[in-house]
C-alpha positions as CSV (number, residue, x, y, z in Angstrom):
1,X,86.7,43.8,78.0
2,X,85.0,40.3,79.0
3,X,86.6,38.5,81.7
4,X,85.3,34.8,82.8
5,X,86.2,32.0,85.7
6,X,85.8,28.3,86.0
7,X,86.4,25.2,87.8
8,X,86.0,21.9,85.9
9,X,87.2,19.8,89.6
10,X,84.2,20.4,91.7
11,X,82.9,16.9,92.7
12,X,79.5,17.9,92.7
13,X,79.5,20.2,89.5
14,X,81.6,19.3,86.0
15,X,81.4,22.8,85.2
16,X,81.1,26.0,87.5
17,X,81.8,29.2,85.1
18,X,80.6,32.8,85.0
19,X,81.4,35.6,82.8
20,X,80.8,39.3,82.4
21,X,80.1,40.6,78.7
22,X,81.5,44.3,78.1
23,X,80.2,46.1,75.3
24,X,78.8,49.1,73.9
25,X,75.8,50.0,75.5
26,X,73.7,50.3,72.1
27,X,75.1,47.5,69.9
28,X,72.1,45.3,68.8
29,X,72.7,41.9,70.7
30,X,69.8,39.5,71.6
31,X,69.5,38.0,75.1
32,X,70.1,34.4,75.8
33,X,67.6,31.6,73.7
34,X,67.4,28.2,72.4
35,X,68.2,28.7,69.0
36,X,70.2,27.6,66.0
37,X,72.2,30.9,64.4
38,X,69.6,31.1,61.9
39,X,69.8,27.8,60.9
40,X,67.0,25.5,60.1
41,X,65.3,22.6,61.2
42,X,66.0,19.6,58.9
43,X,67.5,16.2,59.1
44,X,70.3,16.1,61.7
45,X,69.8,19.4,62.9
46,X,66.9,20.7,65.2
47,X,66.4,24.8,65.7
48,X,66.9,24.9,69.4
49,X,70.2,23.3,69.9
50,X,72.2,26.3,70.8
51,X,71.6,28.3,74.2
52,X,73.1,31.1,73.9
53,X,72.7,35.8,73.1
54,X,73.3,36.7,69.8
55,X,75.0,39.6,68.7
56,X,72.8,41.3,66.3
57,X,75.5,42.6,63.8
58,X,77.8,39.3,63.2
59,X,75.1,36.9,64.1
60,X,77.4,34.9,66.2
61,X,77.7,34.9,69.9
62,X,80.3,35.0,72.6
63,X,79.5,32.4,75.2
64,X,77.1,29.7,74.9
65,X,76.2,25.8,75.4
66,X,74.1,23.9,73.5
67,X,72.2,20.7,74.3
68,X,75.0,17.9,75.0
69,X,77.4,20.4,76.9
70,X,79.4,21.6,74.6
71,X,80.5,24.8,75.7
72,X,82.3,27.8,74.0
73,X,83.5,31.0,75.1
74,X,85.3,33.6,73.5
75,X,87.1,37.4,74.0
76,X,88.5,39.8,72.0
77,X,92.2,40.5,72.9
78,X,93.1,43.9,72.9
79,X,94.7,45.7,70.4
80,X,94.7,48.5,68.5
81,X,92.7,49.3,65.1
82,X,94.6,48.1,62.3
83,X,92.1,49.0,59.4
84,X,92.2,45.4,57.9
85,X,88.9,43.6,57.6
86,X,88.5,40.5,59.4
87,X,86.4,37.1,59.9
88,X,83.6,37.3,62.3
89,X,85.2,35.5,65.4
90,X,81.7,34.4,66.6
91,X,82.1,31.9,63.8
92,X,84.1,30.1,65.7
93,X,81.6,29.7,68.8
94,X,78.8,29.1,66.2
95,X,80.6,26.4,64.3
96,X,81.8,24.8,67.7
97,X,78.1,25.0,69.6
98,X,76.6,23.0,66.2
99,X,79.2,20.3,65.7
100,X,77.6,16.9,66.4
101,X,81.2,15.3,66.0
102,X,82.2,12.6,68.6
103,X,85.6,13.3,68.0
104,X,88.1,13.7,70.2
105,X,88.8,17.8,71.3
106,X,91.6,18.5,69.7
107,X,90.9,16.8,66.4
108,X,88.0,19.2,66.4
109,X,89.3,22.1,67.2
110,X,91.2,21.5,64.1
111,X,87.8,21.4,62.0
112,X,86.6,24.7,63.3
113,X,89.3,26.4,62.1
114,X,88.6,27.8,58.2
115,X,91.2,27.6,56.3
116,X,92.8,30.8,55.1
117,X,90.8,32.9,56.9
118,X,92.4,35.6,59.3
119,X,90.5,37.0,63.0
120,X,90.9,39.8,65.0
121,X,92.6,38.9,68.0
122,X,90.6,36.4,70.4
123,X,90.9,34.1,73.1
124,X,88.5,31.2,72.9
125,X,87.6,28.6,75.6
126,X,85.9,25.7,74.3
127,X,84.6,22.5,76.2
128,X,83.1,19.2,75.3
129,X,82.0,16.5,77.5
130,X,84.5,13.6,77.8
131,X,83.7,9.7,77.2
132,X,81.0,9.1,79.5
133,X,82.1,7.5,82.9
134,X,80.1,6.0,85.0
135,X,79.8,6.0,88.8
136,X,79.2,3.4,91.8
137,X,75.4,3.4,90.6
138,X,76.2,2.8,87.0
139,X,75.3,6.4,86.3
140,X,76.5,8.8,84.1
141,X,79.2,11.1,85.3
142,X,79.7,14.9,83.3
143,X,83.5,15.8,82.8
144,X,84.8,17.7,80.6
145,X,87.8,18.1,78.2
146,X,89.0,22.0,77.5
147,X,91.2,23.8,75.2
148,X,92.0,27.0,75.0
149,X,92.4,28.1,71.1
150,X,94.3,32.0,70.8
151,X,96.0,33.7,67.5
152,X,97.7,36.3,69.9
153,X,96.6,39.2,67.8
154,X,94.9,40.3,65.0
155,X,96.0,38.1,61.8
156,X,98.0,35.8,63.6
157,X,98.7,32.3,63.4
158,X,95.8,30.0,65.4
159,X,97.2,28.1,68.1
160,X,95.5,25.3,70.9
161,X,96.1,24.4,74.1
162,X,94.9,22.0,76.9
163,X,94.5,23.6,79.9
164,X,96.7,22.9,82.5
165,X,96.0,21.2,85.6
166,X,95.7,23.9,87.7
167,X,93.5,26.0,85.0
168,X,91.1,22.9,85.4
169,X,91.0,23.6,89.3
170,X,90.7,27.3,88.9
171,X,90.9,29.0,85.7
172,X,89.9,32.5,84.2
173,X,91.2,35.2,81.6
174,X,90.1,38.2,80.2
175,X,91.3,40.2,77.1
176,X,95.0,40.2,77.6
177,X,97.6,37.6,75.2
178,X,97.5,33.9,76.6
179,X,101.4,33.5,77.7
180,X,101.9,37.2,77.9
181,X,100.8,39.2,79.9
182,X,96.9,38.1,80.3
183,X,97.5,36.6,83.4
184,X,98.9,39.5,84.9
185,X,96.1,41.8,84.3
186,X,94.8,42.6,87.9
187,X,91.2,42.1,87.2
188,X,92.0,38.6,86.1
189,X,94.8,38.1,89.5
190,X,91.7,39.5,92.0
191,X,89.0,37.2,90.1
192,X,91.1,34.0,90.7
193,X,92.1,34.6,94.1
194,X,88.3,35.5,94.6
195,X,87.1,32.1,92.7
196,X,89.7,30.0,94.3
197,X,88.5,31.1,97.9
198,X,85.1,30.8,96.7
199,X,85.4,27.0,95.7
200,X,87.2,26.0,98.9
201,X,84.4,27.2,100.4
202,X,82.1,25.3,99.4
203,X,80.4,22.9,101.6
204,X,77.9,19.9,100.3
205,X,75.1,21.7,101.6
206,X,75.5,24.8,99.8
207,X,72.3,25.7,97.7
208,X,72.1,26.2,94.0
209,X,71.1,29.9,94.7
210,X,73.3,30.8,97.1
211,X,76.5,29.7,95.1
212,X,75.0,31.7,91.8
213,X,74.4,34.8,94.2
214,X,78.1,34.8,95.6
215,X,79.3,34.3,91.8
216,X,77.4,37.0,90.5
217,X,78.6,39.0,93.8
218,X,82.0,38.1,92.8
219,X,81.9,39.2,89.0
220,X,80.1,42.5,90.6
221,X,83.6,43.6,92.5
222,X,85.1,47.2,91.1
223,X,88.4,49.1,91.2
224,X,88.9,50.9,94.2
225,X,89.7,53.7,91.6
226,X,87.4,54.9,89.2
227,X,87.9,53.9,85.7
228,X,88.7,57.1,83.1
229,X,91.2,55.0,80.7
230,X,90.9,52.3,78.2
231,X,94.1,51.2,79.8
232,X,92.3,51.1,83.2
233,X,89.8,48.5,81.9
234,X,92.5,45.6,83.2
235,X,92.5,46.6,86.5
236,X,88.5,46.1,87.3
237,X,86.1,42.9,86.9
238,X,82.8,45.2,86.5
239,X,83.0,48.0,83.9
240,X,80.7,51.1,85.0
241,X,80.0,53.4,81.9
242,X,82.0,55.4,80.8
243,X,82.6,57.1,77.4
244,X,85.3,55.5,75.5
245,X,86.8,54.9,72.2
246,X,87.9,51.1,71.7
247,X,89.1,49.1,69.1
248,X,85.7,49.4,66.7
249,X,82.7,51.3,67.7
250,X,80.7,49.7,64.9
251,X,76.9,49.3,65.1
252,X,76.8,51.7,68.0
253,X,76.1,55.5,67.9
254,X,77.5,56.5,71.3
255,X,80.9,55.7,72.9
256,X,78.9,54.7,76.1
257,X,80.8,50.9,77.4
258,X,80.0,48.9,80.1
259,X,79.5,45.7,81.8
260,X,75.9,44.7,80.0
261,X,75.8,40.8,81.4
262,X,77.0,38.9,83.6
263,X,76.0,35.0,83.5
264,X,76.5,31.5,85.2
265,X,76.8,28.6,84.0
266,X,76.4,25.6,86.3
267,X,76.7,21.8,84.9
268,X,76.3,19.2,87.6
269,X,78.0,15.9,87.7
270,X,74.9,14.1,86.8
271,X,73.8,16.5,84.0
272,X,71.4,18.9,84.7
273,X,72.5,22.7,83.5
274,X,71.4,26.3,85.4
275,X,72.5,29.3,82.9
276,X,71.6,32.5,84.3
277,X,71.7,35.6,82.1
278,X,71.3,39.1,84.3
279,X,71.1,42.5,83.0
280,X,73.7,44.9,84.6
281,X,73.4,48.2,82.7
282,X,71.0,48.6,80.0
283,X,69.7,51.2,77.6
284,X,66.5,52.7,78.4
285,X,65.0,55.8,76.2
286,X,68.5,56.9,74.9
287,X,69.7,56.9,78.5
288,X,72.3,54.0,80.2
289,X,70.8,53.0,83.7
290,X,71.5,49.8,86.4
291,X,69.6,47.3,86.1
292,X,67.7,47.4,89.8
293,X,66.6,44.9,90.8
294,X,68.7,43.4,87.8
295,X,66.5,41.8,85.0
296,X,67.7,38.0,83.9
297,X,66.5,34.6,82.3
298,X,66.9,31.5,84.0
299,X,67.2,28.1,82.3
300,X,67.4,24.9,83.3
301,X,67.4,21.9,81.2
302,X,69.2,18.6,81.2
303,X,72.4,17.4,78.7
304,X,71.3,14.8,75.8
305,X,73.7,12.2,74.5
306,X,75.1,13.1,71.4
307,X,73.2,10.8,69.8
308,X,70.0,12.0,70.9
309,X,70.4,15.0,69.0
């Protein structure tokens, strides 16, 4: 049960966003690298356009940005098994993450969508940098355009949103049904209140590690109460392990689920990118442990024009 948070109204940073990634312990996934889903080099495409893990099974990903900005996110909704094969949904972050299209959001949101194809159920946040604006300096300023792109269940029909205004200010979900009852989910309802008060407080002279630390403190918070259900899962933003039986157990060998990454993702207003990726709990000799002092990669880079790549 992933959950993520983001503000795209910050007036120093386009983008602030961090996420947890919950998982089977053992499921083969990659940590975060420049990379190009296995595609190669060749005219119009180079192989390290994509920042982003890689699950090991599907070969897509849930959450990454590549070069110029884009940015794509995605979450399973939850549901039970239906026994009816389905399209990898980390197509659609892979598709997304290697488009080079200048067109406008929406009209590409229409593009990544194959035709005839059915998906489990997902939630998928997807951001593109807008028409570059330019400040007092004649500098380029980073915003971003967002849609949110749901089939509300396994099978279902694909639908696309823009994000509301407020969303844009302070936005987050998890793995309940947009327009249901995601919003409700408690983990999601503490995370925003959390996030909200978080932003507000942040002053102009706030470092770039202090504001990842309080994030990362902030996607750390638990339940009060234990978690022993798979219907608990809603109710807390860090998943200890615990042995469960969720929609698909495939690729892993134990039942053991947890919260295996949390990241950030910082853009600034005048381009430059942080992503943090930090272990949480791992597996280490057949046995699930914390990662103390938690394990991560750092990168830093700054966005190209579209054109540049």
């Amino acid at each position: 049960m992933c959950i993520t948070f983001w503000t795209l109204e910050h007036p120093k940073y386009a983008l602030i966003l961090c996420t947890n990634r919950d998982e089977f312990i053992d499921r083969p996934t990659e940590n975060a690298h420049w990379h190009s889903f296995g595609h190669r080099a060749g005219p119009g495409l180079r192989s390290d356009i994509v920042l982003s893990g890689r699950d090991e099974l599907a070969g897509g990903t849930w959450f990454g940005i590549n070069r110029t900005g884009r940015v794509a996110l995605l979450t399973n909704v939850t549901e039970p098994p239906s026994g009816q094969k389905f399209y990898s949904r980390g197509h659609l972050v892979s598709t997304f993450l290697l488009s080079d299209s200048s067109h406008p959001l929406e009209d590409e949101v229409e593009k990544i969508i194959p035709q005839d194809v059915q998906f489990a159920g997902f939630n998928l946040l997807l951001l593109a940098p807008a028409a570059a604006q330019a400040d007092g300096d004649s500098k380029r300023t980073v915003c971003y355009d967002a849609a949110l792109v749901t089939n509300y269940g396994g099978g279902g029909a694909i639908t696309s949103r823009p994000i509301t205004p407020q969303e844009r200010v302070c936005g987050g979900f998890s793995n309940g049904v947009d327009g249901q009852d995601g919003q409700e989910w408690p983990k999601v309802q503490h995370g925003i209140r959390s996030f909200k008060s978080l932003i507000e407080e942040l002053t102009p002279e706030c470092e770039e590690s202090q504001l990842t630390d309080r994030l990362f403190q902030m996607l750390a918070w638990r339940s009060p109460q234990p978690v022993q259900h798979r219907s608990q899962l809603r109710e807390t933003i860090q998943v200890a392990p615990i042995s469960i039986t969720l929609e698909s157990a495939q690729g892993s060998n134990s039942n053991h689920y947890a919260t295996r990454l949390s990241t950030v993702l910082l853009v600034g207003r005048d381009g430059r990118v942080l992503f943090v990726e930090r272990d949480i709990w791992t597996l280490e000799q057949n046995k699930v442990r914390r990662s103390e002092p938690p394990s991560q990669r750092v990168f830093r880079f700054q966005l190209e024009n579209e054109a540049a790549t």
